[in-house]
N, C-alpha and C positions, 0 to 999 in steps of 0.2 A: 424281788417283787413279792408282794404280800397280795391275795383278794380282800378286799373287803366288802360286806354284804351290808346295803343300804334298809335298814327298818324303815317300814315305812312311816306307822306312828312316831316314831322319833325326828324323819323329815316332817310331818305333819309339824309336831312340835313346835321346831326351828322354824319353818314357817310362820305359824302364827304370832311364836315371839316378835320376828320381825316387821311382820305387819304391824304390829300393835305398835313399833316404835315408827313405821316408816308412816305410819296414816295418823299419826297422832295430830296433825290439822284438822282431819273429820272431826274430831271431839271437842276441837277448840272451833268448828264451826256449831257443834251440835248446842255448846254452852249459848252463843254468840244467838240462835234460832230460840232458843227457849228462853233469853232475856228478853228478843221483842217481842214475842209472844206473851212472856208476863207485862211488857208496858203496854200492850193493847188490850190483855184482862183487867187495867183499871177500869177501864170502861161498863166492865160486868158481863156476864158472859149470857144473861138473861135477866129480864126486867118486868115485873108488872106495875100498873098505878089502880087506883082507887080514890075519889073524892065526893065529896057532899057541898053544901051553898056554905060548912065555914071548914072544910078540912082538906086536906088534898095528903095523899099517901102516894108514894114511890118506892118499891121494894126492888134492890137490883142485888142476883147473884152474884157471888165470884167462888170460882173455881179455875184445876189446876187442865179442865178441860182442852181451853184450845192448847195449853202447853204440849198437853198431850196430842192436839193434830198437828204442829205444828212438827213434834219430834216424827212423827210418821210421816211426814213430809221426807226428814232427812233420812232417814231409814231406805224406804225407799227408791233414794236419790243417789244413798250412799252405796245401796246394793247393786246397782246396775251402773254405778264409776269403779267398780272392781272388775269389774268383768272386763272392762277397756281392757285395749291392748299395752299401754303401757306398765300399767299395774302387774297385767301379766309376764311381763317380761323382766317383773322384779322376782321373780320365782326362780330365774335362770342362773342364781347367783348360787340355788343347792343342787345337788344331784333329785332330780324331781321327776314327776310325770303329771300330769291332768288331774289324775286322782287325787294323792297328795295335796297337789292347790284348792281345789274345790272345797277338798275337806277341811282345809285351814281358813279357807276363808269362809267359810261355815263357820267355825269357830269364834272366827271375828266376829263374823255379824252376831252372832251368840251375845258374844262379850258387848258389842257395843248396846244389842239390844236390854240386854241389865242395867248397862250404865245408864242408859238413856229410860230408860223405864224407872228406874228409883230416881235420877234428880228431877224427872215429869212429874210425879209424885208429890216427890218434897218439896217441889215449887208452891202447890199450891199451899204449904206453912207460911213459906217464905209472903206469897201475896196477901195470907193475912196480915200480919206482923204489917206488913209495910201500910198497907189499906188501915193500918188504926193508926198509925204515927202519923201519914201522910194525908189522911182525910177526916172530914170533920164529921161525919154522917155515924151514923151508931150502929156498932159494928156486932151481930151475934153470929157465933160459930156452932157450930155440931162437931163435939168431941167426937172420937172413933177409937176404937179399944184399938188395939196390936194386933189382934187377932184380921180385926178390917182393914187396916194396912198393909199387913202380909198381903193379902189377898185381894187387896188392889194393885200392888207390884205385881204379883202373879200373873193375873189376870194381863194387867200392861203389856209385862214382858212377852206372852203369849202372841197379841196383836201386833204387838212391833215386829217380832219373829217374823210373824205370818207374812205383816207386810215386806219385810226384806226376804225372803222366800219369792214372792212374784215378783220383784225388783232385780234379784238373780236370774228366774228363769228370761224374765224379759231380756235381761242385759245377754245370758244366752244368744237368747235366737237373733237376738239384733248383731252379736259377733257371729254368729253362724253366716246370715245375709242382712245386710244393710236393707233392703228390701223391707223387711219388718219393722223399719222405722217408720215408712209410710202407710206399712196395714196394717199394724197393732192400730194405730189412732183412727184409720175408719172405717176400719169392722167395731171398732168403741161406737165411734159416733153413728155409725150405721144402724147397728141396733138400737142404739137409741132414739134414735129417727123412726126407723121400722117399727118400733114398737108404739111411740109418739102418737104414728097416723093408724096404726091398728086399736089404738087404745088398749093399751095390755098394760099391764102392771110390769112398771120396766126392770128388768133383769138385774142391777143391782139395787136395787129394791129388795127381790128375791135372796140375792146374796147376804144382804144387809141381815135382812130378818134369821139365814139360816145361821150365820156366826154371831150378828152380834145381839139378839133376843132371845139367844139359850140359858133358860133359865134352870136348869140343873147345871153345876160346875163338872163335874166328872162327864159328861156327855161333851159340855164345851172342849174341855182339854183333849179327848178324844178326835174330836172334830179338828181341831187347828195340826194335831200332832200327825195324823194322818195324812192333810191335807197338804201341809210346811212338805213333810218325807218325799211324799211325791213329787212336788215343785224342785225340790232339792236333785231330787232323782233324774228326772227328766231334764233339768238344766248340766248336771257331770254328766248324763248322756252325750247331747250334745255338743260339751266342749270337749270331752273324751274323742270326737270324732272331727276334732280338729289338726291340722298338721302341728307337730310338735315346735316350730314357731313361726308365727306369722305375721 
């Protein structure tokens, strides 16, 4: 008989390799979410008009906008169908503990949130190109250097993170008690009520402005990276304090 001592990064690892092969449906729905969100960006994703007694003007946006709410949609969605129990119980197949899973599926969402962050992105080339072949309206663009693409990925990836960070923790406490299924949604809608009839400036409102109207970059990244850790934190808390399987 030999010991053999379990790394943990190394389960980490194998972990996440296999998640990448075992969820690769998530990606072919992420593709599937971000085409109809480009055929509902024909439409323009904002419009003004202007006219006189012999002219009339229509100016309608397009951008890779909603693609990008559309993928935070899946993010989201996708972060808190990991946390189910059968996903979990795909972990059972390495010598593992809590840790290890959490952390790999961190990782995952990492990764997805890349992938999904650059083809939100590149969509909106894609909606040009298509809007000048497929429509007849006269089509001008605003070049952007590499430098602002970088840094609209960035930026992206950033938000999509953060959004699957509360998509985890949620998914969390709702595997913690089922209970949380019913009071996540109306301590949500509660507040927003509460705050409705007080006349207050509604709370994510508040949220809105402190993440997503930071206009220094280095304060923003700060902001998200902090905020992701601790979500991140607080939810391997909790499943840490789960029976090893349930």
């Amino acid at each position: 008989m030999s010991l053999t001592s379990v790394n943990l990064w190394e389960t980490v690892k194998k972990q996440y390799f296999f998640k990448l092969k075992a969820n690769i449906d998530a990606f072919s729905s992420l593709i599937g979410i971000q085409l109809l969100a480009l055929l509902f960006s024909f439409g323009g994703v904002g419009s003004v008009g202007m006219g006189g007694e012999n002219f009339s003007i229509n100016i309608k946006y397009y951008s890779a906008d909603l693609v990008i709410g559309f993928t935070l949609i899946w993010a989201f969605v996708t972060a808190i169908v990991i946390t189910t129990k059968p996903y979990r119980n795909h972990d059972f197949t390495f010598v593992t503990n809590r840790l290890s899973s959490s952390l790999s599926n961190i990782l995952y969402l990492l990764t997805a949130s890349i992938v999904g962050s650059i083809t939100a992105i590149l969509s909106g080339n894609l909606l040009e190109i298509l809007a000048r072949i497929l429509l007849d309206d006269q089509i001008y663009s605003f070049n952007t250097g590499l430098q602002e693409l970088v840094m609209g990925i960035g930026v992206t990836i950033l938000y999509v993170f953060f959004v699957t960070a509360i998509g985890y923790f949620i998914g969390a406490l709702v595997q913690e008690s089922k209970l949380f299924i019913i009071l996540i949604p109306v301590l949500f809608f509660g507040i927003l009520f509460l705050e409705a009839s007080m006349q207050k400036e509604p709370f994510l409102i508040n949220v809105f402005k402190f993440y997503g109207m930071e206009s220094t970059l280095s304060l923003f990244i700060i902001k998200v990276i902090i905020t992701v850790a601790v979500l991140f934190t607080a939810a391997i808390s909790i499943l840490n304090r789960m029976e090893v399987r349930r």
